[in-house]
N, C-alpha and C positions, 0 to 999 in steps of 0.2 A: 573159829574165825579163819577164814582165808587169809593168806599172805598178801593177795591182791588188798585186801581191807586195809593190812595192816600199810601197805604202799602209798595208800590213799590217804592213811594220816601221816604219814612220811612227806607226803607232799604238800601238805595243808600244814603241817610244821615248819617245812623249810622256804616253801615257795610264797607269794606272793599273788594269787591267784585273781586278787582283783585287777591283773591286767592280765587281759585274755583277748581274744578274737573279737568275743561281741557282747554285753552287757549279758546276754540270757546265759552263753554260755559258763560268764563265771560266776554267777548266780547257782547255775547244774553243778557244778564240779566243789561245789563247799561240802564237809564234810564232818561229821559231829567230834565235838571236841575230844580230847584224848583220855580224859578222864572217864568219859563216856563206854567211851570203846574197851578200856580197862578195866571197869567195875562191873561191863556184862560177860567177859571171858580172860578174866585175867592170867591162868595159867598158859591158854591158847596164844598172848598178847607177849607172854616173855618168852616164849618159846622162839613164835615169830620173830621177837627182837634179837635174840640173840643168832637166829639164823641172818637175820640182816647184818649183822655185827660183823659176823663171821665173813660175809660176801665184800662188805666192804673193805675188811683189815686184809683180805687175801686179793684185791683188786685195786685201790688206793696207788694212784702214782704210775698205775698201769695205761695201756692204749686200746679201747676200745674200738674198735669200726662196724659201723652200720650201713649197710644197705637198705635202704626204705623204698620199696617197689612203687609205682603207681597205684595197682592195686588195691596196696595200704591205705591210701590216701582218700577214701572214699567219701566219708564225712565228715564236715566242718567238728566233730567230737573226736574223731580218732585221731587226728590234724593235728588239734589241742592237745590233747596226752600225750600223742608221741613228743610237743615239744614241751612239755610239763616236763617228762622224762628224761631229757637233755638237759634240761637246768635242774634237776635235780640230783642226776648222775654227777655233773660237774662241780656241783657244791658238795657232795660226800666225796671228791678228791680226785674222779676219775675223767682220762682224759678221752674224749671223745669224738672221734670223726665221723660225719655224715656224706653217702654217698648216694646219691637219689637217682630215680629212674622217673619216669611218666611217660610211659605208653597211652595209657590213655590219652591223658591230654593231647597228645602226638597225634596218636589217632586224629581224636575230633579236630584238629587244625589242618591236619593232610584233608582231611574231607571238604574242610569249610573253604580249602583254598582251591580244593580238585587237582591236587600231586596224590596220584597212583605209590601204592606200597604194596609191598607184599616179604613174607618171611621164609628162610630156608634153614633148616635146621636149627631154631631157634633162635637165628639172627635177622635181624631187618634189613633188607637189601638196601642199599643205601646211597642213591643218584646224591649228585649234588643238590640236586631241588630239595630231596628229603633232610638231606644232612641242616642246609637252610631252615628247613623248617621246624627241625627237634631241637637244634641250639638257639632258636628263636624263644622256644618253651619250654626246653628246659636250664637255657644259662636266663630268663627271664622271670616270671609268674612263679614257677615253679620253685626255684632255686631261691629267688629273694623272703617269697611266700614263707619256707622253710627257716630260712637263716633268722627273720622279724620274727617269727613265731617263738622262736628258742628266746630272743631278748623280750620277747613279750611275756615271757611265762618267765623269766629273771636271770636269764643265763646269757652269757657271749656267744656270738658266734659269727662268722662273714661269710658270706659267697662269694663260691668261686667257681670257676670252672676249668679244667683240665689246661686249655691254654693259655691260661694266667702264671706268668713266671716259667713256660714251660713243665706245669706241674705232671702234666701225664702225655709224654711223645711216645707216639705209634708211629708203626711199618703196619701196611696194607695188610689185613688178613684175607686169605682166600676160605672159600668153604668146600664142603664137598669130601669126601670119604678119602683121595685121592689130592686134595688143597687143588682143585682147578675151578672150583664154582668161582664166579667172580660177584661178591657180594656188593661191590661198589667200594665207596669209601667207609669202610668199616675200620677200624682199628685196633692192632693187636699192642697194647701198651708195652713198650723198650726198656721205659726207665722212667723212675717215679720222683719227681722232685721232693726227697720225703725230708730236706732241712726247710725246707716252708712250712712244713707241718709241721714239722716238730715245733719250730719257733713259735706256731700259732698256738699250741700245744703247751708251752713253755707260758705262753703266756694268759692262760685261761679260756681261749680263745676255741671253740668248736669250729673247722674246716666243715662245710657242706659244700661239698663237688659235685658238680653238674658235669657227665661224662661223656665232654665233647672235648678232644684230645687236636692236637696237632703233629706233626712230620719230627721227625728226629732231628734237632739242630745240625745242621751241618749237611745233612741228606737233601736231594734232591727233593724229596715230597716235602718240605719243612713247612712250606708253608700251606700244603693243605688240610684241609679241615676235616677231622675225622670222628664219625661216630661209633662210642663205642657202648659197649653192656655193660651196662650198670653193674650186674652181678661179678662178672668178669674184672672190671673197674676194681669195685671194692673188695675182691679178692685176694687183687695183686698190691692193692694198695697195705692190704691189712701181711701179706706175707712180706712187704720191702720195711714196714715198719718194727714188724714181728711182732703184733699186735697179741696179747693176751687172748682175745675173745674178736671173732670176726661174726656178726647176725644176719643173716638173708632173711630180712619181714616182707613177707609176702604175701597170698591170698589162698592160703593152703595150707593145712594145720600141720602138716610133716610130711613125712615118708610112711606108707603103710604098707603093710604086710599083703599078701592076698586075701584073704579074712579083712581087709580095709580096718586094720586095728594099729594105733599108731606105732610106730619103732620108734622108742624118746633115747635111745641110744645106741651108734653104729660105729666101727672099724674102717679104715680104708678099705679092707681087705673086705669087710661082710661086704660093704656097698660094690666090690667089683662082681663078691657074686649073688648079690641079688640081681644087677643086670643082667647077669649071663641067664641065670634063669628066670630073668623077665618078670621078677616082680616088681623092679624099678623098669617103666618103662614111659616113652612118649616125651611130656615135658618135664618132668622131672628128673631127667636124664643130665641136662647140664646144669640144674638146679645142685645134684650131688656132687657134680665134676669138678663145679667153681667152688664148694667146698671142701672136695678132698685136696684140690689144689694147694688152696690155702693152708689147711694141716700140713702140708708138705711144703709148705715155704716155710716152716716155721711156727706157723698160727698155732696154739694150743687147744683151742677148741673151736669149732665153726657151728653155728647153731642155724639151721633152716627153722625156721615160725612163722607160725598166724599172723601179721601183722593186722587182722580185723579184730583182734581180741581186743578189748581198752586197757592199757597202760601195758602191752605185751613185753616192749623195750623192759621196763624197770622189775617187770614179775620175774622172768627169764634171768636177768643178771642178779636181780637180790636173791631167788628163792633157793638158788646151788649152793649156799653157806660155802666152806672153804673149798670144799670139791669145784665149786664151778660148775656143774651141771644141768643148771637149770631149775624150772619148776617139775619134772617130771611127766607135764601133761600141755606144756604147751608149746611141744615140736620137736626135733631129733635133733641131737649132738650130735657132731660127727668128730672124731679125735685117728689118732693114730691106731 
């Protein structure tokens, strides 16, 4: 039996599933009773359990951060898990912050209103009309979307977003090989309001941030509005808190080799030279960056994943038992 399986009565144990998105979905998501599950692979069943045991007693009390790409987001199913997983995570003890992107949505709103975009080195150029219209959707639909979803599947959580309390002030970042591109109003995070989190943190409470940041109190830009990457975001967020586990879900199964075979585990060091010799190459490039980052502020492990798999969040953090490493197959570690 899969670990995922065993997840799935994990979740149908502790959760509450009759309150979900929409009547069919939590209708989809029941899943046969435990005794069931136990009497067709029982050796398989304790094996699993006590792998879960293990991930919880070595993560318990710890600070999780997540990245949930747009991407991710793709269907009203994977929507549900991922916040099935959140109040799940939260009730075996562990403390959880969400950090959300939506490109897409972004996308389709720049379109439907006719503001021009375009990217440079994996950043979104970022006029004020842009900037307008991604804090429109993502401290909006998105952000709220998220936060209801986690209490609808039984867990706490608020939204917020970057310039609430001053939680995430930027200085202008420039782009460009040489820092002379002028990206617009992009934001390179200063300083992280991280006793907001923790207190929400402190008190059961899951933070999902929406990564529209403002000026440095006291600086001349303070009051401008800036957009910044999610990835980035919750990079920096997961290194000021020294978060145990930092997850980039995304719409990409890892890091792979040139044989397109996955790497489920890397070094800072490997990953500098697999760029050099170009087997990390394109957008995957700051995909690896914003996690060795994170290793280097402190993070103990930074996990790039599939965020299309179902229930990716909760297989990734239970199936590493004490090591922490993962499921093995669904995406790269990156550690020191």
């Amino acid at each position: 039996m899969k670990l995922l399986t065993v997840s799935a009565l994990l979740l149908a144990s502790i959760l509450d599933i009759s309150h979900a998105f929409s009547p069919s979905l939590s209708v989809n998501h029941r899943v046969a009773p435990s005794s069931v599950l136990f009497a067709e692979e029982p050796a398989s069943f304790v094996a699993n359990a006590k792998t879960i045991a293990s991930s919880v007693h070595a993560l318990s009390g710890k600070t999780i951060v997540v990245k949930y790409g747009g991407n991710a987001m793709t269907t009203p199913e994977l929507a549900y898990g991922f916040c099935e997983d959140i109040a799940t995570l939260q009730k075996l003890g562990l403390r959880i912050v969400v950090v959300h992107g939506g490109g897409p949505m972004i996308n389709k709103m720049l379109e439907k209103v006719g503001v021009e975009s375009r990217f440079e080195g994996g950043m979104r150029v970022s006029t004020k009309e842009v900037v307008e219209v991604a804090a429109m959707v993502l401290c909006g639909d998105v952000n709220k979307g998220i936060a209801g979803g986690v209490v609808l599947a039984g867990g706490r959580a608020l939204g917020l977003s970057g310039r609430d309390d001053g939680l995430l002030q930027c200085t202008k970042l420039w782009g460009g090989d040489d820092g002379s591109l002028d990206l617009g109003n992009v934001g390179q995070v200063k300083f992280v309001n991280t006793a907001l989190i923790n207190d929400l943190l402190d008190r059961g409470i899951t933070p999902v941030i929406a990564p529209i940041g403002m000026g440095v109190k006291g600086y001349e830009d303070e009051a401008v509005v800036y957009n910044i990457n999610a990835d980035v975001a919750a990079g920096r967020i997961a290194g000021e808190l020294k978060a145990a586990r930092v997850l980039f879900l995304t719409d990409i199964a890892g890091v792979l080799d040139k044989e397109k075979k996955l790497l489920e585990k890397l070094s800072c060091d490997e990953i500098d030279g697999l760029i050099k010799d170009e087997t990390i190459t394109g957008g995957m490039i700051p995909k690896v960056t914003y996690a060795t980052d994170a290793v280097k502020l402190g993070v103990q492990g930074a996990f790039i994943t599939d965020g299309r798999v179902p229930h990716a969040l909760l297989n990734e953090i239970l199936a590493g038992g004490e090591e922490g490493l993962g499921s093995g197959g669904g995406g790269t570690v990156v550690t020191l």
